[in-house]
C-alpha positions as CSV (number, residue, x, y, z in Angstrom):
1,X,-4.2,-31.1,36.5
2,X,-5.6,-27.8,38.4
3,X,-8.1,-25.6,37.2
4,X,-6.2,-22.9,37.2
5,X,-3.2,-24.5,36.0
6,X,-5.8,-25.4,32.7
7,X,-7.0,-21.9,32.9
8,X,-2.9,-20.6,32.7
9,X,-2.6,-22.3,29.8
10,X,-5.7,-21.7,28.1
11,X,-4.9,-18.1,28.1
12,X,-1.1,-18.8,26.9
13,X,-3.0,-20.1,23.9
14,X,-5.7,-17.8,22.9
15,X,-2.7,-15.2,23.4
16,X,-0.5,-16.6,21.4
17,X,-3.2,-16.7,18.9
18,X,-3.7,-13.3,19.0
19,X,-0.5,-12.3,18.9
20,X,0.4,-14.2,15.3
21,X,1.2,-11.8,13.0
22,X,-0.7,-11.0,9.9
23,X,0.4,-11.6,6.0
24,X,-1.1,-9.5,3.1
25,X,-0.9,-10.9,0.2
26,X,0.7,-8.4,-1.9
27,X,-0.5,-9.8,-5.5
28,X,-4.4,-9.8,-4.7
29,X,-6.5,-10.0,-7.6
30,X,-8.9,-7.4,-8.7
31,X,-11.1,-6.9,-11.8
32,X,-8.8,-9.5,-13.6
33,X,-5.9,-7.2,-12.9
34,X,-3.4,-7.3,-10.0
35,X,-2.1,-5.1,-7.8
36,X,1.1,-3.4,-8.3
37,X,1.3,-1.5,-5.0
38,X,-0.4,0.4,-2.4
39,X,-0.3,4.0,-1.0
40,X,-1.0,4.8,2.9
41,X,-2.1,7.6,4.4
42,X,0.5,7.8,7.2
43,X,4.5,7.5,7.2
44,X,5.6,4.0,7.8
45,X,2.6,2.2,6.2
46,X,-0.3,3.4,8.1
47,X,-3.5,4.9,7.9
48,X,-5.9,3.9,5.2
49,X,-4.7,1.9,2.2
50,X,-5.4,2.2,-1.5
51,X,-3.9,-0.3,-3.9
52,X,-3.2,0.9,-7.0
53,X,-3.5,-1.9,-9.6
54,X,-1.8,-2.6,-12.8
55,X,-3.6,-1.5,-16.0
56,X,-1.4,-1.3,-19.0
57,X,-0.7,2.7,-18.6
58,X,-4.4,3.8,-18.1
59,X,-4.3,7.2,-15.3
60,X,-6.3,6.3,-12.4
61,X,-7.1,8.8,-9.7
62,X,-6.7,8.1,-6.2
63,X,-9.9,7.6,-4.3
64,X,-11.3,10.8,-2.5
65,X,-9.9,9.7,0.8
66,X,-6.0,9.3,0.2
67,X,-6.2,12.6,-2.8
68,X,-3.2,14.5,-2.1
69,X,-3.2,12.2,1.5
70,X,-0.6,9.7,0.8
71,X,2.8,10.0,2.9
72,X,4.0,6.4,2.1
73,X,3.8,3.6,-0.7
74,X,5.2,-0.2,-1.5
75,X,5.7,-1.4,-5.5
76,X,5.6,-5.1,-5.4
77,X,8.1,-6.8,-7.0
78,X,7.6,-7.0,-10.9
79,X,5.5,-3.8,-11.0
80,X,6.4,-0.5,-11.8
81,X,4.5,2.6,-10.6
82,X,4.6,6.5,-11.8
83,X,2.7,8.8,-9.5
84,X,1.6,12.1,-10.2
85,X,1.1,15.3,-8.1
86,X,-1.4,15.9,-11.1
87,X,-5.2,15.2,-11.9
88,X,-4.8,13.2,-14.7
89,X,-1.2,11.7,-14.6
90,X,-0.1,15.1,-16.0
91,X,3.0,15.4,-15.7
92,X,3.2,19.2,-15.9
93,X,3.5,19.5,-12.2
94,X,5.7,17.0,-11.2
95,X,5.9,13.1,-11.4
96,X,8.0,10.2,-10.3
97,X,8.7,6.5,-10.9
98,X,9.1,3.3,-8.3
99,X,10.4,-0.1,-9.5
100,X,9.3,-2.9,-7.6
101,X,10.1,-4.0,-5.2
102,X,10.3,-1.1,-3.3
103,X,9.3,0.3,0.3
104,X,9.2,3.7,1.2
105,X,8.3,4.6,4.4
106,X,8.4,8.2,3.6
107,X,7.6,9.8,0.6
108,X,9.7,13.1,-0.4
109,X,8.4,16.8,0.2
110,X,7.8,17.0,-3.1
111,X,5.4,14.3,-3.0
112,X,4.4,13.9,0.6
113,X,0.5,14.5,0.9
114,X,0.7,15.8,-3.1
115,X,0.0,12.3,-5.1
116,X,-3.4,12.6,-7.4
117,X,-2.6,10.1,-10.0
118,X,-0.4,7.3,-11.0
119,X,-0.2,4.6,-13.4
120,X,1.0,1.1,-12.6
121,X,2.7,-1.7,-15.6
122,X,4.2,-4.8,-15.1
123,X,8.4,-4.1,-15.0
């Protein structure tokens, strides 16, 4: 075999590599709890990420970088998620609820670059 017949498919292989898609495990553990979904930054799933884990109703905030940031989410299946466009799940202002399994790819105005808080439960 030729050298650069080796070195053709050499290349085929490290790009094929490359190009194999990656899998997130949407259930990772964390502090004995799972996760029950994640917010992005961006529309369609991009940007940062912040998984927002499931804590028998306790508030939590979302971290400083996706506060009022978030323009998509995902519940995993068996989770349910409200989010607040609150400090302190208040629900004064505004709130909403996602069953799991759910995608959205873009949040509503109302809650587009708006979510503070949320709480996540098992379904």
């Amino acid at each position: 075999m030729r050298v650069s017949t080796m070195l053709a498919l050499a290349g085929a292989f490290i790009a094929g590599v490359y190009a194999a898609p990656v899998t997130e495990a949407p259930e990772a553990k964390k502090r004995g709890n799972y996760y029950g979904g994640s917010v992005y930054q961006d529309l369609n799933f991009g940007g940062l990420r912040e998984d927002m884990y499931v804590d028998d109703d306790t508030c939590h905030a979302l971290g400083s970088a996706l506060q009022d940031a978030a323009s998509s989410l995902k519940v995993y299946d068996g989770s349910t998620c409200n989010l607040y466009n609150a400090y302190g799940c208040g629900e004064g202002e505004g709130w909403v609820v996602f069953r799991g399994p759910t995608d959205q790819s873009a949040l509503a105005p109302s809650f587009q670059d708006k979510i503070s808080s949320y709480k996540c439960f098992d379904s």
